[in-house]
NUFI-244183 format. One line per 5 residues: number of its first residue (from 1); for each residue x, y, z of C-alpha. Coordinates in steps of 0.02 Angstrom, whole numbers, plus 50000, padded with zeros to 5 digits. Example, Ala and Ser with C-alpha at 12.3 -4.5 7.8 and 13.67 -1.06 7.14 Angstrom:
# NUFI-244183
1> 50615,49775,50390 | 50684,49947,50357
This chain:
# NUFI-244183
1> 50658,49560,48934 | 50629,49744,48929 | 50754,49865,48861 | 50698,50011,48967 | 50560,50035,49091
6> 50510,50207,49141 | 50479,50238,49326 | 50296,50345,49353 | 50349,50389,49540 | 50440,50470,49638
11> 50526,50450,49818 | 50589,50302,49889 | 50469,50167,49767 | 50575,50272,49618 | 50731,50216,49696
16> 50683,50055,49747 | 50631,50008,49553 | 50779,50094,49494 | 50878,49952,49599 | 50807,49810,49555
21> 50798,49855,49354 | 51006,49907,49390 | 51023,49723,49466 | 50914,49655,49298 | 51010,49745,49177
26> 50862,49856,49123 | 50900,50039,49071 | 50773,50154,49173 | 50710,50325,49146 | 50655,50445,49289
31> 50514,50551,49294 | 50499,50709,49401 | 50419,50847,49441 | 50512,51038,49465 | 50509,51001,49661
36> 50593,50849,49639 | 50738,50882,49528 | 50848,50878,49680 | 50794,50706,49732 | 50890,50548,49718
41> 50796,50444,49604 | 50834,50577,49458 | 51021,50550,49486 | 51019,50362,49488 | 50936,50345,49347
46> 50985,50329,49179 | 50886,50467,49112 | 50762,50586,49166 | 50619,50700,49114 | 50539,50841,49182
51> 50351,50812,49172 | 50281,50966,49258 | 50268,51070,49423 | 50244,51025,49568 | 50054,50996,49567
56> 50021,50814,49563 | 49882,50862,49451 | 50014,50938,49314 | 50162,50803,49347 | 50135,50647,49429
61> 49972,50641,49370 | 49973,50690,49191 | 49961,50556,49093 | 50014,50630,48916 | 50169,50708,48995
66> 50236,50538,49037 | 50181,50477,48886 | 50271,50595,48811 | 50395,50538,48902 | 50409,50377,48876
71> 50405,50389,48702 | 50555,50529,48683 | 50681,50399,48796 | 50612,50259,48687 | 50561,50168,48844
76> 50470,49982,48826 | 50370,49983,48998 | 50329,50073,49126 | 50336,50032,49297 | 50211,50141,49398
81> 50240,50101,49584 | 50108,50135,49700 | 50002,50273,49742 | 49970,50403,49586 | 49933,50306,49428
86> 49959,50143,49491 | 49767,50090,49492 | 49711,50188,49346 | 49651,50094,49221 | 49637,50216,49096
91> 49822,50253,49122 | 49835,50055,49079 | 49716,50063,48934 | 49829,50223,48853 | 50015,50120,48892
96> 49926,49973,48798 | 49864,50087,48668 | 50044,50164,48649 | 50141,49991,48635 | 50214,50017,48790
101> 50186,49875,48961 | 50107,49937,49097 | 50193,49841,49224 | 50026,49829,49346 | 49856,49765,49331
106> 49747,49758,49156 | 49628,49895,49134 | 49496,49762,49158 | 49562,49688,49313 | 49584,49861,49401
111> 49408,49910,49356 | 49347,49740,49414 | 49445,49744,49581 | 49486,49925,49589 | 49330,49985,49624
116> 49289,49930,49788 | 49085,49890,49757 | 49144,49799,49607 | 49263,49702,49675 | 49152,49627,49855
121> 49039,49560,49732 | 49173,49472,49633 | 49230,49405,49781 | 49059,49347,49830 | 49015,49266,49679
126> 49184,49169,49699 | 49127,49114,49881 | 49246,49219,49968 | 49183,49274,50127 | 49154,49461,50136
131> 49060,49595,50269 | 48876,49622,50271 | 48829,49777,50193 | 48750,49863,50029 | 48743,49742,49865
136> 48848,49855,49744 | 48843,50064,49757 | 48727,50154,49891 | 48618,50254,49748 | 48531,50408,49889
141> 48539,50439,50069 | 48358,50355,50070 | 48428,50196,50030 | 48576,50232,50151 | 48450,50219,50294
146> 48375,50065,50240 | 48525,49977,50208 | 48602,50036,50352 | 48460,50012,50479 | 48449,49835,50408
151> 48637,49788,50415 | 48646,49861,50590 | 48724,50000,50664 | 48872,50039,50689 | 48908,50046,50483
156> 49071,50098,50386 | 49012,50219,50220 | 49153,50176,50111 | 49220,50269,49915 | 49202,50136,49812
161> 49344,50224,49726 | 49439,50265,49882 | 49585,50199,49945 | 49726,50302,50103 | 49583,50306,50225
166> 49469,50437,50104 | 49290,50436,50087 | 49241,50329,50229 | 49164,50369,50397 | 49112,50256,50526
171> 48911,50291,50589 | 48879,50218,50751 | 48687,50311,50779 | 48544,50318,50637 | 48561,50527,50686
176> 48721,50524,50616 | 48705,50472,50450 | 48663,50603,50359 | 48828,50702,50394 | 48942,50549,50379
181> 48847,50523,50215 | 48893,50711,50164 | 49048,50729,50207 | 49116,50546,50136 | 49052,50604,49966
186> 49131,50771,49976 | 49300,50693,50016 | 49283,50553,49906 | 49236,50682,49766 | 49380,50792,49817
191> 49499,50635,49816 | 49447,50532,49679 | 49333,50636,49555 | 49192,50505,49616 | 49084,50510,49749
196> 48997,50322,49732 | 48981,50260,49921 | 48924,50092,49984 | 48915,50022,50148 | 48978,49893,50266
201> 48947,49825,50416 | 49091,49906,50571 | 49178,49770,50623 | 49227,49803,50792 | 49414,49794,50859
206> 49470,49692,50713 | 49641,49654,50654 | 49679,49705,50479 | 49793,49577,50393 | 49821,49543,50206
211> 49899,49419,50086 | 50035,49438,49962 | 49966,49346,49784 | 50042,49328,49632 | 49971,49282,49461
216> 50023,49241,49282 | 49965,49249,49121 | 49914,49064,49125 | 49800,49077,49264 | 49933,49013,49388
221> 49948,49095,49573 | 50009,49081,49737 | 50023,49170,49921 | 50176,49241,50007 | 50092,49215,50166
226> 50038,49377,50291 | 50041,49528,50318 | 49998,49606,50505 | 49941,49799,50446 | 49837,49843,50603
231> 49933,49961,50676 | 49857,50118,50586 | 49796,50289,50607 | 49644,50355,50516 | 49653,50211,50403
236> 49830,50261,50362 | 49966,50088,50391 | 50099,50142,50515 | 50179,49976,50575 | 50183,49812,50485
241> 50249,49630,50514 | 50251,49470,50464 | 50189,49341,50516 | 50039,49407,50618 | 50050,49355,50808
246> 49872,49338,50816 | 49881,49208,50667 | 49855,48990,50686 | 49904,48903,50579 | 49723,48826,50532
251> 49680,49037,50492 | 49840,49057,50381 | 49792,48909,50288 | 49623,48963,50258 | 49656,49128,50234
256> 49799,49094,50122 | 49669,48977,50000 | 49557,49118,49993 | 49669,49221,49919 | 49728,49100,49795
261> 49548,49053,49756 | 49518,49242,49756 | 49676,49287,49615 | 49615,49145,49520 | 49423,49176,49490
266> 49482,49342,49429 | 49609,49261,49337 | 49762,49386,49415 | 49915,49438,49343 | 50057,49510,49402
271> 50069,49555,49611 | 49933,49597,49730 | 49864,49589,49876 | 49696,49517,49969 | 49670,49632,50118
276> 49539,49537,50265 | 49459,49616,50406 | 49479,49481,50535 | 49365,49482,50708 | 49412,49419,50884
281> 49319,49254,50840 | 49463,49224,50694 | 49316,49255,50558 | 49399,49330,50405 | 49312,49443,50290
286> 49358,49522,50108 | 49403,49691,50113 | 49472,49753,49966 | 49611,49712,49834 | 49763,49811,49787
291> 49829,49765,49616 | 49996,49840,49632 | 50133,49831,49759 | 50113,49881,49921 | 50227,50014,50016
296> 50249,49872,50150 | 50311,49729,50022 | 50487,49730,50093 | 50449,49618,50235 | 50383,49490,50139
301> 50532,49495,50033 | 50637,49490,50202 | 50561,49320,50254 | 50525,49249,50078 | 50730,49292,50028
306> 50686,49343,49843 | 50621,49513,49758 | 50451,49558,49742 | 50491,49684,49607 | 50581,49573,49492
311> 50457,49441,49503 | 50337,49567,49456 | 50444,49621,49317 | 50468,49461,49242 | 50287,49404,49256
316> 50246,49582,49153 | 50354,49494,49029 | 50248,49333,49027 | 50357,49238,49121 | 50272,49101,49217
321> 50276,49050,49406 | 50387,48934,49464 | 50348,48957,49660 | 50216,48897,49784 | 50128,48947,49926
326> 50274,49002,50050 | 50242,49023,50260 | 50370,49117,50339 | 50499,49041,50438 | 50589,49221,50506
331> 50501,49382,50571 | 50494,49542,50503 | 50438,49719,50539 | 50428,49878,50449 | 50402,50045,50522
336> 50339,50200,50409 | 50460,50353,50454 | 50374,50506,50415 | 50405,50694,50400 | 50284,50735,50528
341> 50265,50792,50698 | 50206,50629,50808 | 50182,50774,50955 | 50076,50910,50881 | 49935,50783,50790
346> 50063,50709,50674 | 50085,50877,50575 | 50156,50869,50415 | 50347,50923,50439 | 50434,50963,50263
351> 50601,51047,50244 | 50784,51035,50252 | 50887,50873,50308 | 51031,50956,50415 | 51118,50816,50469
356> 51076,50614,50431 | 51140,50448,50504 | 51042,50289,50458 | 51083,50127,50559 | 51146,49977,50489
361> 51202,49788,50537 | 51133,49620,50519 | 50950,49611,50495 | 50905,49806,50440 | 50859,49863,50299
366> 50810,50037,50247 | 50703,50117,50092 | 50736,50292,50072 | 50763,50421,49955 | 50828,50567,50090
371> 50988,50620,50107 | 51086,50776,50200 | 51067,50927,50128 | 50912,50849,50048 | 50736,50968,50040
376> 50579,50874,50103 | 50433,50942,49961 | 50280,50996,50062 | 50181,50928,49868 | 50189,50756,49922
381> 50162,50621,50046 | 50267,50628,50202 | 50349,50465,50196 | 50548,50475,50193 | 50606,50293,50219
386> 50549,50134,50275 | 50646,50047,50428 | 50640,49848,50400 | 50691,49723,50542 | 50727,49540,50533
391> 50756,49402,50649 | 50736,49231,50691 | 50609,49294,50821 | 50476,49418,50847 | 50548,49463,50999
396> 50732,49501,50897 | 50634,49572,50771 | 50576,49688,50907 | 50728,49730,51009 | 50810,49742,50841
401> 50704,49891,50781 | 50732,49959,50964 | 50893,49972,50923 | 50893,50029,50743 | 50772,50181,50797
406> 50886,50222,50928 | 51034,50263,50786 | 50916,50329,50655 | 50970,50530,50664 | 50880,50648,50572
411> 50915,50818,50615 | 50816,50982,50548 | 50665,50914,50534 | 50519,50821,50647 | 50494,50623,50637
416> 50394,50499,50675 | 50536,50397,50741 | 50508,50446,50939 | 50304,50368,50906 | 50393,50206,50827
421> 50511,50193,50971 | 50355,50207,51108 | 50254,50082,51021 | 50392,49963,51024 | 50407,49975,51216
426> 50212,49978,51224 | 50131,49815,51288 | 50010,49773,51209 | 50127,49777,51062 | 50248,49683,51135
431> 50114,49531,51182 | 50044,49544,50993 | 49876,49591,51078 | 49840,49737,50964 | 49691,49781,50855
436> 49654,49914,50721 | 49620,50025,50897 | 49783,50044,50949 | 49784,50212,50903 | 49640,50268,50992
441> 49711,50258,51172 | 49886,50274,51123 | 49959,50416,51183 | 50121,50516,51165
């Protein structure tokens, strides 16, 4: 097993590795930026390293830093989270070129599946089902039209390096191409240092729900069941459970052997997920694949009763599956807190944590890396803990989180709790009768 594993992240995913490797017996090493060195995961760890300034650009994402890094604390892998280099193959490439395990996806695998054009025809050559659109990247606005007019409008122009709701625009008229096609690319550029695009066709009201895979080095995989992601605002995941209330159990089954079929025709190793677009018919389609863990993986954990980042740890080591297929038995549902203002267009919100109670009892479970006293960065995301619920019941699940939102305190800055706390009272919630449109009549 590894010695040491170096931790490329930062916030809550930093301290959520540095438990599990604690729990494992694995030394850990923090990385951090100069707005972070009051943050939590620097203290837990065993070691840390300044790697820049604040600029994602110059810390986070600067690969020879942690490198550099790695190599001064002696460190055997490195764990990268999710988010920043977590789908960067050439980040993979340089940790293999070093000697040191890049706990993730192969350099091949994330440029197979990582790249979104890339990866739908993968998926189509292995008979998964996937949405109607461009075969591989959209090459000029010319062929934009023609693929578009032929698919049908409404389309979706997608980054095929995107990912966080960048670089895609939905075009519902042939007149409004041209500026969806513009601005995607710009953003995607701006985002991703690519601006390939290709097209799909907008499926209407859907439900987005994925499927938690594993893989290992002998070509063995399995599901963890469901994920219900649909709650979400400009492509962004807000609210997640498990398992969906709009699944059957004939879908789950055939979604589920998609997604093994899916991790095994790319032969997959290590965790991931298959992320469908499903339609009020029940018709699944391929979306995309993320090889990496998710920011909503605790809920699976909560139903499945074992740790997603050890497993992924050990398979990293070549350790082989022992599991199968698993279909939840409990319910579980994770709300996103943010520092942001759910009143005044969900405005970013950074600053100081004056005062900080989190709730606790049977059944909750929190991710977080905020304390009192502690400075929000306005550098980063504006995610500050994940609230996790579970019961035997959606319902409990439900009137759980009710309760858990009502004694989450965090004064001195703005939160998204209040938003969490009206969508769990909203009906349409409560019957399970939600889409990926849920945000667009919702209102404060």
């Amino acid at each position: 097993m590894f010695k040491k594993i170096l931790i490329a992240n930062r916030g809550e995913i930093a301290m959520r590795l540095i438990g599990t490797c604690k729990e494992m017996g694995i030394q850990t090493v923090a990385v951090y930026s100069k707005a972070d060195d009051e943050s939590l995961h620097v203290r837990f760890a065993d070691e840390a390293v300044c790697i820049g300034p604040a600029n994602i650009a110059e810390s986070y994402l600067k690969t020879s830093n942690i490198i550099a890094a790695a190599e001064i604390t002696n460190a055997d892998a490195i764990h990268p989270g999710y988010g920043f280099l977590s789908e960067n193959s050439k980040f993979s490439k340089i940790c293999d070129e070093h000697k040191i395990k890049f706990i993730g996806a192969s350099p091949e695998m994330i440029d197979k599946m990582g790249d979104k054009s890339s990866a739908k025809e993968t998926m189509k050559k292995a008979g998964i089902p996937t949405i109607p659109g461009s075969e591989g990247i959209v090459e000029s606005l010319e062929d934009a039209q023609k693929i578009s007019q032929k698919t049908g409008y409404p389309v979706m122009l997608k980054a095929s390096a995107g990912g966080g709701g960048k670089g895609m625009r939905i075009v519902r008229k042939p007149k409004d191409l041209l500026k969806a096609w513009d601005q995607a690319r710009q953003e995607s550029k701006s985002a991703f240092g690519n601006d390939d695009m290709y097209i799909e066709k907008f499926i209407e009201n859907p439900r987005h729900i994925e499927i938690q895979i594993i893989g290992d080095s002998k070509g063995g995989a399995c599901h963890l069941s469901e994920r219900d992601c649909s709650i979400q605002r400009r492509h962004q995941k807000l609210i997640e459970e498990t398992p969906s209330p709009f699944m059957t159990e004939k879908l789950r089954n055939a979604m589920g052997d998609s997604a093994v079929k899916a991790a095994k025709a790319v032969k997959y190793e290590g965790v991931g997920t298959i992320e469908f677009l499903v339609d009020k018919n029940k018709k699944f389609y391929f979306m995309e694949m993320n090889t990496r863990i998710q920011v909503e993986h605790p809920i699976t954990e909560q139903v499945i009763g074992y740790d997603l980042i050890r497993e992924q740890i050990k398979i990293a080591n070549g350790e082989i599956l022992s599991g199968n297929n698993y279909f939840p038995k409990l319910c579980s549902i994770e709300c996103r807190i943010n520092a942001e203002d759910p009143f005044n267009d969900f405005m970013p919100n950074p600053g100081r944590i004056l005062n900080l109670h989190l709730p606790g009892g049977h059944g909750i479970r929190i991710d977080t890396h905020v304390y009192s006293g502690y400075v929000i960065p306005p550098n980063y995301d504006s995610l500050i803990a994940k609230l996790i619920t579970t019961a035997q019941t959606r319902e409990e699940a439900i009137t759980k989180m009710e309760r858990a939102l009502d004694e989450f305190i965090i004064e001195g800055i703005k939160t998204t709790i209040p938003f969490h706390q009206k969508v769990m009272s909203h009906p349409d919630f409560r019957s399970g009768k939600y889409t990926t449109k849920f945000m667009d009549t919702f209102e404060m």
